[in-house]
C-alpha positions as CSV (number, residue, x, y, z in Angstrom):
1,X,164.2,108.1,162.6
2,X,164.5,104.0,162.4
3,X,163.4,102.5,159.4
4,X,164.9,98.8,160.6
5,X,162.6,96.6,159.3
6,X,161.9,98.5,156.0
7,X,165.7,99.3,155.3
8,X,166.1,95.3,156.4
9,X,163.8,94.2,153.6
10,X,165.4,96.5,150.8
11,X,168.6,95.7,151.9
12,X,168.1,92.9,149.5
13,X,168.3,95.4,146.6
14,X,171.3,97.7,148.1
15,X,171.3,100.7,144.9
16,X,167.7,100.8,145.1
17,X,167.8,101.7,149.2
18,X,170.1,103.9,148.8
19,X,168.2,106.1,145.9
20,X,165.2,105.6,148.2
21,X,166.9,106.6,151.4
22,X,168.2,109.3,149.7
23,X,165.0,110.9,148.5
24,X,163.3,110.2,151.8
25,X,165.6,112.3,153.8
26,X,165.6,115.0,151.2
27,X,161.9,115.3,151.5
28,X,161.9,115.2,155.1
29,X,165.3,116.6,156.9
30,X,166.6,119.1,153.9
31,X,165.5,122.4,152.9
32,X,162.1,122.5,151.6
33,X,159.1,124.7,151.7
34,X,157.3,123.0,154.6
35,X,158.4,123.5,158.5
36,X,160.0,120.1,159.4
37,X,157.2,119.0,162.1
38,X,154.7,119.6,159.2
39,X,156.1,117.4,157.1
40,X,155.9,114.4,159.9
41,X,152.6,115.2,161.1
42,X,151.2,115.4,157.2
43,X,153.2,111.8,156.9
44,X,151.3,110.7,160.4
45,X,148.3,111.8,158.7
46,X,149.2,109.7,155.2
47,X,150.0,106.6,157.0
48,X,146.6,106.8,159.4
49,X,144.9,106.1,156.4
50,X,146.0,102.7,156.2
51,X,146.4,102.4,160.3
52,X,149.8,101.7,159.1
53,X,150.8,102.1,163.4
54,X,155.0,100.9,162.2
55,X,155.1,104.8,160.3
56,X,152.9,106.2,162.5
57,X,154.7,105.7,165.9
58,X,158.2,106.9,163.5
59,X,156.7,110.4,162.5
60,X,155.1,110.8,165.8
61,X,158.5,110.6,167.6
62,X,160.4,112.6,165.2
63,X,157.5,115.2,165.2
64,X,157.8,115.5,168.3
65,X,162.0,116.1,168.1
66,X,161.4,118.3,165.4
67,X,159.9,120.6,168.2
68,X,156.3,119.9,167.2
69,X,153.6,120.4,169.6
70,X,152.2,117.7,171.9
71,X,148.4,119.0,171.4
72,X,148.1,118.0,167.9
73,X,149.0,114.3,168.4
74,X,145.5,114.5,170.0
75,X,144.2,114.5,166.6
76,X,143.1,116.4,163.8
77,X,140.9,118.6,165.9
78,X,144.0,120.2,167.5
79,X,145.8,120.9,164.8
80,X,145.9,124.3,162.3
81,X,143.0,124.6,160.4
82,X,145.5,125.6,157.2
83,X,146.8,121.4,158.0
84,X,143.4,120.0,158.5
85,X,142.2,121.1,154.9
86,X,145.1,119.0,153.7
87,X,142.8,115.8,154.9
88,X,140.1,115.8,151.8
89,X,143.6,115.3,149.4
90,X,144.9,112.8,151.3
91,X,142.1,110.4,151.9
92,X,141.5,111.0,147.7
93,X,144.9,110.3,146.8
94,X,145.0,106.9,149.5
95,X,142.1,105.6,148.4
96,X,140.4,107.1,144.7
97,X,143.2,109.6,143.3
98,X,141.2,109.6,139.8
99,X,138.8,111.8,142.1
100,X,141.1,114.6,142.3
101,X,140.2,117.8,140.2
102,X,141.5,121.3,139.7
103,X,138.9,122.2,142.2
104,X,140.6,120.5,145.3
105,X,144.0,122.5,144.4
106,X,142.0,125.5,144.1
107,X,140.4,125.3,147.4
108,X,143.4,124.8,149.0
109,X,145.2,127.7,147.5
110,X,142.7,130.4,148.2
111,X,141.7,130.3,151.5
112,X,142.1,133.3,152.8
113,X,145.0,133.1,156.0
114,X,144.7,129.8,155.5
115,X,145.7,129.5,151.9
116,X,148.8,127.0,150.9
117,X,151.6,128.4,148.5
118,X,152.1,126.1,145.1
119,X,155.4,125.3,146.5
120,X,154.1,123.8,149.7
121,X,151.2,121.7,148.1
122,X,153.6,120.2,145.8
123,X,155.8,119.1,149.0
124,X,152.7,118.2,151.0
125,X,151.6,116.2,148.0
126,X,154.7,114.3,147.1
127,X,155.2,113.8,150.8
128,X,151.8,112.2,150.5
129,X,152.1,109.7,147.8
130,X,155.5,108.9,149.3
131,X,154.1,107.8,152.9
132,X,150.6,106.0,151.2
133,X,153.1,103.8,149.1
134,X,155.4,103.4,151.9
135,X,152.5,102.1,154.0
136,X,151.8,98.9,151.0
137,X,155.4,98.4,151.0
138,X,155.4,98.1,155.1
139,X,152.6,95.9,154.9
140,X,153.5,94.0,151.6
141,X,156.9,92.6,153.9
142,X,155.6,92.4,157.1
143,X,157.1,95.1,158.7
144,X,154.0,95.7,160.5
145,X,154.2,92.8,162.0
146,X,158.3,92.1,162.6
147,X,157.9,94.4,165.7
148,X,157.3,91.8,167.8
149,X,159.7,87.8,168.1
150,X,157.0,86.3,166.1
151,X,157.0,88.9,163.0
152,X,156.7,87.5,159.9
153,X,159.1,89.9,158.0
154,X,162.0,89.6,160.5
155,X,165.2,89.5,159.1
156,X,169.1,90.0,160.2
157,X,169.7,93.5,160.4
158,X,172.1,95.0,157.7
159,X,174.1,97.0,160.4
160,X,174.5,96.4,164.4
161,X,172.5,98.3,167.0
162,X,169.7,100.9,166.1
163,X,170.4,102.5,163.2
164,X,168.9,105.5,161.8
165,X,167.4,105.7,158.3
166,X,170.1,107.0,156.5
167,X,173.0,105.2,158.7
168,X,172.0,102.0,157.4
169,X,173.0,102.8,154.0
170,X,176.5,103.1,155.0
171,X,177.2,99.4,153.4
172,X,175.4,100.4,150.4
173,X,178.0,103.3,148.7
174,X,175.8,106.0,150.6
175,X,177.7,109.3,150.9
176,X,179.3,110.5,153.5
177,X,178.3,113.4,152.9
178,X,174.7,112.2,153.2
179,X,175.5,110.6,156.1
180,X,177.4,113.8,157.9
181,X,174.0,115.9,157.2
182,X,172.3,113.5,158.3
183,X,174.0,113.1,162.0
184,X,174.2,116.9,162.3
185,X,170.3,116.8,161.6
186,X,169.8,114.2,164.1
187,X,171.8,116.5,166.9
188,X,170.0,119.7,165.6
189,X,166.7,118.6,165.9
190,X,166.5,115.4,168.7
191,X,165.6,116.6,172.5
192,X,166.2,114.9,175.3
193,X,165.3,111.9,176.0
194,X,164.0,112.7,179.4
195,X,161.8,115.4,177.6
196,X,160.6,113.2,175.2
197,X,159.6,111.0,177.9
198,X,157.8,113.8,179.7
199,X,156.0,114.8,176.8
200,X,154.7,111.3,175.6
201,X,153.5,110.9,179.5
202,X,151.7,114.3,179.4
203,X,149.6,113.3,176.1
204,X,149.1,109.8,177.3
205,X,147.6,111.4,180.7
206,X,145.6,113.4,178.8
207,X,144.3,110.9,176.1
208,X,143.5,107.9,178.6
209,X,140.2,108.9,179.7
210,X,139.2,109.0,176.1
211,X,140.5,105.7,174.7
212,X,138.8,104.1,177.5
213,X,135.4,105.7,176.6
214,X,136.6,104.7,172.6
215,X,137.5,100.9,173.5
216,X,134.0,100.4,175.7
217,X,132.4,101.9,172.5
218,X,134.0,99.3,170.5
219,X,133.4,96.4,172.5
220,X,129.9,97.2,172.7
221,X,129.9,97.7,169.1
222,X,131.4,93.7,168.6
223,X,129.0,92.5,170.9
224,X,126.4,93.6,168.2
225,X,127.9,90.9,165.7
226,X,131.2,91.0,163.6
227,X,130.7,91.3,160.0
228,X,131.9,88.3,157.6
229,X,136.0,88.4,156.6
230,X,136.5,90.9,154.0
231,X,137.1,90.3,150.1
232,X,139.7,91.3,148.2
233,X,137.1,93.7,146.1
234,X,135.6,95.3,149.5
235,X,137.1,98.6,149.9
236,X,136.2,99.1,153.8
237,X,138.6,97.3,156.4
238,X,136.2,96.0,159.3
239,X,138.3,92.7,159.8
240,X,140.8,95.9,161.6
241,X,138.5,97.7,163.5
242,X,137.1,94.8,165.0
243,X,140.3,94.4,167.0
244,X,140.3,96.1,170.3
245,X,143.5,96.9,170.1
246,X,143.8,98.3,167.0
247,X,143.4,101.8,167.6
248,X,145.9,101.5,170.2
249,X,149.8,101.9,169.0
250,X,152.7,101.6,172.1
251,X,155.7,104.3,171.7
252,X,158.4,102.6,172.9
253,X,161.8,104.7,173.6
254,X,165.4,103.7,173.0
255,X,165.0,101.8,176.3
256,X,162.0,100.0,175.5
257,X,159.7,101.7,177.9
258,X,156.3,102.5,176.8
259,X,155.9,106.3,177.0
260,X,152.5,106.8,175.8
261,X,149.6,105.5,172.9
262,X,148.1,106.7,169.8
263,X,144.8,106.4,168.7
264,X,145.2,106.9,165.0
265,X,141.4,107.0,163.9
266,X,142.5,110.6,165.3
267,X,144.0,111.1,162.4
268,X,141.5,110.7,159.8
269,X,137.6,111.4,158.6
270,X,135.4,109.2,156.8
271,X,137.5,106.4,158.1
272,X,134.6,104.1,156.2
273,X,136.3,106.4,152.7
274,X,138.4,103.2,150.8
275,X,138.9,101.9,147.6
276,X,136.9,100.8,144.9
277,X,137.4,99.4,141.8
278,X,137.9,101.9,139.4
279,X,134.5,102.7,137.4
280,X,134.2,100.8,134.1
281,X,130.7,101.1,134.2
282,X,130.1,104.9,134.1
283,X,133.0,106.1,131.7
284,X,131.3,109.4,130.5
285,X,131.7,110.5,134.4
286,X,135.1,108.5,135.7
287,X,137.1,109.3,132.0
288,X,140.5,106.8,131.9
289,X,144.2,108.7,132.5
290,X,145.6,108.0,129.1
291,X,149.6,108.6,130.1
292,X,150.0,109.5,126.5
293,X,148.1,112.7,127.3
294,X,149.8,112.9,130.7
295,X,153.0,111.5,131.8
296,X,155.7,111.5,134.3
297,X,158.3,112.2,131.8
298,X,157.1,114.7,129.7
299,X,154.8,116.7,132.3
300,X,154.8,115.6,135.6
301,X,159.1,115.6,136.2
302,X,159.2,119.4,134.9
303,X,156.5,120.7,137.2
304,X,157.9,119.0,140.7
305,X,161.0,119.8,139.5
306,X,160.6,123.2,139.1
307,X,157.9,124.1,142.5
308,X,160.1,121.8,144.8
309,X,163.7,122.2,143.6
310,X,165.8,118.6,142.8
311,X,162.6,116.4,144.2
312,X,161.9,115.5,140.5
313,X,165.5,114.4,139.6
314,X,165.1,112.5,143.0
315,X,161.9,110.3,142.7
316,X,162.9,110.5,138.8
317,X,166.3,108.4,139.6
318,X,164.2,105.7,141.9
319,X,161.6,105.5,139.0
320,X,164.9,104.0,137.1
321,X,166.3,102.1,139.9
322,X,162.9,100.0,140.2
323,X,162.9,99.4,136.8
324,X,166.5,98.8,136.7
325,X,166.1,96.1,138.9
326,X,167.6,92.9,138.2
327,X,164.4,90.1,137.7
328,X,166.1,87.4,135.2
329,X,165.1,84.4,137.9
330,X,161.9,85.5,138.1
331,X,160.5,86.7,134.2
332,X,162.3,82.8,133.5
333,X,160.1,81.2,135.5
334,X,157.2,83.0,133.8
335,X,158.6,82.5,130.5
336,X,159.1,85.7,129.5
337,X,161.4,88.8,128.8
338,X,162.5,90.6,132.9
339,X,161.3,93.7,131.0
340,X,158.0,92.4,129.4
341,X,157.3,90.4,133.3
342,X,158.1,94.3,135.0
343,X,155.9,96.1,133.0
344,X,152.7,94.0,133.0
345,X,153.0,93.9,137.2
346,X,153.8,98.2,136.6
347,X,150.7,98.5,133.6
348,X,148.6,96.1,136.4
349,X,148.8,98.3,139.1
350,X,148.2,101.1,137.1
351,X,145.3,100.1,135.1
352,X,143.7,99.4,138.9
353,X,144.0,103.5,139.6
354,X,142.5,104.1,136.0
355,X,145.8,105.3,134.0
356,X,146.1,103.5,130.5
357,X,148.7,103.0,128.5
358,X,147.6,103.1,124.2
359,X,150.3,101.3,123.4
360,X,150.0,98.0,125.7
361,X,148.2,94.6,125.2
362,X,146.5,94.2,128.5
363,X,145.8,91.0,127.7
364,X,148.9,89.7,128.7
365,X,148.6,90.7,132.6
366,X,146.5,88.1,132.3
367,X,149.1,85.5,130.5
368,X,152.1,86.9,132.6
369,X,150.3,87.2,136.2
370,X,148.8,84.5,138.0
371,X,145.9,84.6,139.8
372,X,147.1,84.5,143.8
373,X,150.1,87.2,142.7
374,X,147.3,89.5,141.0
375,X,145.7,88.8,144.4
376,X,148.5,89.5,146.3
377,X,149.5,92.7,143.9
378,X,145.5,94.2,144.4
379,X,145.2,93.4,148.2
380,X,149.1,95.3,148.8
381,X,148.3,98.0,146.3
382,X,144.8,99.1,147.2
383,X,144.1,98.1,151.3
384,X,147.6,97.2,152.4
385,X,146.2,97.1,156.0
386,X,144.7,93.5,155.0
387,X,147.7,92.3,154.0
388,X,147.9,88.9,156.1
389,X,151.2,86.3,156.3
390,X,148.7,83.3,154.1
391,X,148.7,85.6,151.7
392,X,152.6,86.7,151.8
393,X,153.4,82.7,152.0
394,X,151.0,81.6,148.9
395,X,152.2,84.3,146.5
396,X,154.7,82.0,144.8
397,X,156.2,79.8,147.2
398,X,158.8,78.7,144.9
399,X,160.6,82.3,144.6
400,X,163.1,84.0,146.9
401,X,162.3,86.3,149.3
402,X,164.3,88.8,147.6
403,X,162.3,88.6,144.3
404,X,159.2,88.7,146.5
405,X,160.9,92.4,147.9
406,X,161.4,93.6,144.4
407,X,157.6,92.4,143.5
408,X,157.2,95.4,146.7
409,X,159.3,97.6,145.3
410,X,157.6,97.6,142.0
411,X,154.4,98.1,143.6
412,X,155.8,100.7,145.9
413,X,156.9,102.7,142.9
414,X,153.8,102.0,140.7
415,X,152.0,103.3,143.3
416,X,153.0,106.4,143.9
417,X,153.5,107.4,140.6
418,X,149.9,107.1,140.2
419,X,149.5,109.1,142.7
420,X,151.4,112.0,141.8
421,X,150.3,111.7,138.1
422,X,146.6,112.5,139.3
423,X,147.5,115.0,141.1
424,X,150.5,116.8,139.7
425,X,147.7,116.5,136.5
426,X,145.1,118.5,138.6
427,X,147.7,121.3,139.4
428,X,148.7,121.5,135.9
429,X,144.9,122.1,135.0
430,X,144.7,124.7,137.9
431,X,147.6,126.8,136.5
432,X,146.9,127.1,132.9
């Protein structure tokens, strides 16, 4: 599976891809309790949620050489109703993960033939998080865009020709090991490209009358009057599906050839579900995560660790690695500590998802932020899709596009640990 444009962009912070490169392949290519096309087709359904089409068209093609089937890239009416359940969990944890309760873990585990194992709802779930944070980080460097010659992320690759995932770590003190699993993976589980052809063609065919009845739908709908640009605190995304286009997503194969198109409001309900700012208003009914009650650390680690063997010592090590990070250039230019500059954007992005820390003054994210990075920081964090290159360019224009990366990373990480804690919380509660 190519990653180019991502493993381009954290090429800038070499021991950081390789930890994340790592993990990625663990969770989708090693032994785990979920089917391999499962895993691709739950991360096709994570990254609809943010029409994030770059990870999309990835886990559609290696779905589909993992030996999935065809009929559920029509969409989540063609896939197993024991999947389909999985879609209230996702659209929570993308958008409103303080929303998660005990109740959406027990639903999933007891229904009937249908019912999930603990084992494969912690995989599902971490796969989750992974892919929604992935999709900020995409859109956060402009890999979304670098497809085409005028992308605004483009950068020299970090290895010649097309690369997979994991091979572009080679530079980077990856292991060879990793690296041979990886390749005999690759053989394993790749078809033909001919096949792959011929079963791209066969969904297109049977797709096209459909998008053409969906695009007249929407032009019709334009013609009715486009809605005013979209603030940062609006959690729908309109400016998007005002674009004709934008339910349309070209699979190209090695030779460039388009093969077929995804429609990815397939994907996903309640498309209109998004974020909003977390309720100060109404405490007694949206109560605040106090990580001294719950943390990754001392609760969170143990339980992933132990219903999803070595994942926790996985996403524990790139928890470090982000943190680890080297930010001297950029906490100096703030005036401040690199560890005192990480943890207000880290406490930031957290305190946006509800999760508090007792022991921080959050009084300095306002001293240590300024107000187009907190802008920046929101707009990535919480509807990556309206990421836009203005805002990308006016996020401190003085600073390196590597410090800019690690601001991703952070976010990246922040992100999805806010994720999991909500919901690795909500399992806990279910169990005891």
């Amino acid at each position: 599976g190519r990653l180019e444009a991502v493993t381009q962009q954290m090429g800038y912070h070499p021991q950081y891809l390789e930890s994340f490169l790592k993990t990625q392949h663990y969770l989708l290519h090693m032994d785990g309790p979920l089917p391999f096309d499962c895993r691709h087709y739950i991360a096709i359904m994570a990254a609809a949620r943010h029409q994030c089409r770059y990870l999309v068209n990835l886990h559609v093609l290696q779905f589909l050489r993992a030996g999935g089937d065809p009929q559920w890239l029509r969409g989540l009416d063609f896939i197993p109703p024991k999947l389909r359940n999985l879609n209230e969990i996702n659209k929570i944890l993308a958008h409103r993960p303080w929303l998660i309760t005990k109740d959406h873990i027990e639903k999933l585990l007891k229904i009937s033939e249908w019912s999930w194992s603990l084992a494969e709802l912690v995989h599902a779930v971490v796969l989750l998080a992974h892919c929604h944070a992935l999709t900020s980080f995409v859109f956060g460097c402009g890999c979304e865009q670098d497809e085409g010659p005028g992308g605004w992320g483009s950068l020299k690759p970090l290895s010649p020709g097309n690369q997979c995932f994991c091979e572009a770590t080679a530079a980077n003190s990856c292991s060879q090991e990793l690296l041979r699993i990886n390749r005999k993976r690759s053989l394993d589980s790749c078809m033909e490209l001919d096949s792959l052809r011929e079963r791209m063609q066969r969904i297109h065919v049977e797709t096209e009358s459909r998008e053409e009845t969906r695009l007249l739908q929407q032009e019709r709908e334009e013609g009715e009057g486009q809605g005013a640009e979209v603030g940062v605190q609006d959690g729908s995304s309109s400016e998007h599906r005002s674009d004709p286009s934008a339910g349309l997503s070209p699979l190209a194969d090695t030779d460039g050839e388009v093969t077929g198109a995804t429609n990815l409001a397939c994907y996903m309900q309640d498309p209109d579900f998004g974020y909003q700012d977390f309720a100060r208003r109404d405490e007694d009914q949206t109560q605040v995560f106090r990580v001294q009650d719950y943390s990754w650390e001392d609760h969170g680690f143990s339980l992933v660790n132990r219903l999803y063997s070595d994942i926790g010592h996985l996403l524990d090590e790139k928890f470090r690695m982000v943190d680890g990070l080297q930010s001297s250039a950029m906490a100096k230019r703030q005036g401040c500590e690199p560890s005192v500059f990480k943890r207000g954007i880290w406490n930031y992005i957290h305190c946006m998802f509800g999760i508090r820390y007792d022991d921080y003054d959050y009084a300095e994210v306002n001293q240590l932020l300024e107000r187009m990075l907190k802008v920046y920081i929101k707009t990535v964090t919480c509807y990556p899709e309206k990421t836009n290159l203005e805002m990308f360019d006016r996020f401190w224009k003085q600073f390196k596009h590597s410090e800019k990366v690690h601001v991703n990373l952070l976010i990246l990480e922040a992100r999805m640990q806010a994720e999991l804690l909500y919901a690795l919380q909500a399992i806990t509660q279910y169990m005891i």
